[in-house]
N, C-alpha and C positions, 0 to 999 in steps of 0.2 A: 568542490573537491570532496571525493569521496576516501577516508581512509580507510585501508587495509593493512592488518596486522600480521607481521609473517617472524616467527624468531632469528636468531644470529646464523649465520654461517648458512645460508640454503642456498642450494638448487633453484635457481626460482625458472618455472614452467608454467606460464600463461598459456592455456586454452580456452579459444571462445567456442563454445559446442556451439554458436549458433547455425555460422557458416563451417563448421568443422576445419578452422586452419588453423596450426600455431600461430601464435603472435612472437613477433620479434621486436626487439625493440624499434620503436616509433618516437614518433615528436610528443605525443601527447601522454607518456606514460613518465614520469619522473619518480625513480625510488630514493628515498633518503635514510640514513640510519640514525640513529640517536641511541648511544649505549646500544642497549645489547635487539632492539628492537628497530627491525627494518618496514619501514612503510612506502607503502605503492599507495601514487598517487594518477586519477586519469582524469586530464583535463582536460576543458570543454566537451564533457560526455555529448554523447549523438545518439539517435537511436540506433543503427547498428553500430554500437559499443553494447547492446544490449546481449545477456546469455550468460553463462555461467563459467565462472572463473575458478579455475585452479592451482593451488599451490604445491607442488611435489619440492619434499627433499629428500633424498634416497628412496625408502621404501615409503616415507609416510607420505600422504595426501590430504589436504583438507579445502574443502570447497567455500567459498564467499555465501556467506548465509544470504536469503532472500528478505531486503530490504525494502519500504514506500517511497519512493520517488516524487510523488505526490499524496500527501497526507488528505485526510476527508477533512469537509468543515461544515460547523458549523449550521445549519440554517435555520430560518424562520416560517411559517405558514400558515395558513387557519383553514381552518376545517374545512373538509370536502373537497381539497387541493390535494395535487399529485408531487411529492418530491424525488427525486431521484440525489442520490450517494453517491462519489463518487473517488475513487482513486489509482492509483498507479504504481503494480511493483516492477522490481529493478528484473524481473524475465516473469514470459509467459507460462501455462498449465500450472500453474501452482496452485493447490488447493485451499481456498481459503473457509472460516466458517465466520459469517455474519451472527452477532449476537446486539440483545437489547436487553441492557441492563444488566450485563452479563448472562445475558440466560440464550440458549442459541436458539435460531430462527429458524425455521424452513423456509421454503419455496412456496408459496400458494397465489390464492388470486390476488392476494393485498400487499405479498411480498415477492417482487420478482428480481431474480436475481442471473444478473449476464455478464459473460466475459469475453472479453475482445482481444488479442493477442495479450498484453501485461496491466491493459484496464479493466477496471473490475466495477461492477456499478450493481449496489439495492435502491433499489422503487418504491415508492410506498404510497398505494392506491388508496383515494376514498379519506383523506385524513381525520381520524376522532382525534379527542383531547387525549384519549389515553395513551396515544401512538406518541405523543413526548416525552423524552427520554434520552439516554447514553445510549449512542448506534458505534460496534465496534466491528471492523474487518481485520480479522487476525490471520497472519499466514504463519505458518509456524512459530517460529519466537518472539515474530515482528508483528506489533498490533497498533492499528490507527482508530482514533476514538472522535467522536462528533457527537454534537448536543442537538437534537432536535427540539423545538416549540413551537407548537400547534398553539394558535390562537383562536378562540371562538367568535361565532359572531353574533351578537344578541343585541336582539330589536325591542326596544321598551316602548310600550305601547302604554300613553295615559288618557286614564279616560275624564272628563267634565262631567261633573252631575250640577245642574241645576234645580 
């Protein structure tokens, strides 16, 4: 369950701009109030529940900020391996900017970056040690963070003198 915060007394006007139809109410949408704050709750999300929602009361409007639905994680690799990033926000075209170490990344041969409807995926070719690090995909206010470590591999070679 996903909460959504709406104040007292509204209008409430669900649009899903995906398939461009109002929504009425359904089985899967339950609002509940508590004091002065009303929450919309939708449950067993699907993907087309996917799009952007709106809140109208009278003249005002405010739209459901874009959230990760699947957070990035974690991973491990050693050198000269390819990793790929991966995650999922709650609607597609969103502009996201990949950063390492907070510092932001481009697009090049070592860093490929592609989006598929509301997934989002960095690459990362050729792995060095220095490529370990905080990898962040931030979409507007919402930012998912993953630790990369690149492990090396080192061959000791001893030699005998007699």
């Amino acid at each position: 369950k996903h909460p959504v915060f709406f104040g007292r007394h509204l209008l409430l006007v669900l649009e899903n701009l995906i398939n461009q139809k109002e929504l009425k109410a359904f089985l899967s949408i339950l609002m509940k109030q508590e004091g002065s704050i009303i929450q919309l709750y939708i449950k067993d999300l699907k993907l087309e529940d996917s799009g952007s929602y709106t809140c109208q009361a009278g003249n005002a409007e405010t739209k459901l900020p874009v959230f990760f639905i699947k957070e990035l994680q974690n991973m491990n690799a050693e050198v000269g391996e390819m990793i790929s990033l991966c995650c999922e926000l709650s609607k597609p075209g969103v502009s996201v900017l990949w950063k390492k170490n907070k510092l932001p990344l481009r697009a090049s041969m070592k860093h490929e970056m592609k989006q598929n409807g509301c997934l989002y995926q960095l690459s990362i070719k050729d792995l060095k040690l220095e490529d370990s690090g905080s990898y962040t995909c931030q979409a507007g206010n919402a930012e998912s963070t993953a630790n990369v470590a690149v492990k090396g591999v080192f061959i000791l070679t001893l030699g005998i003198h007699y």
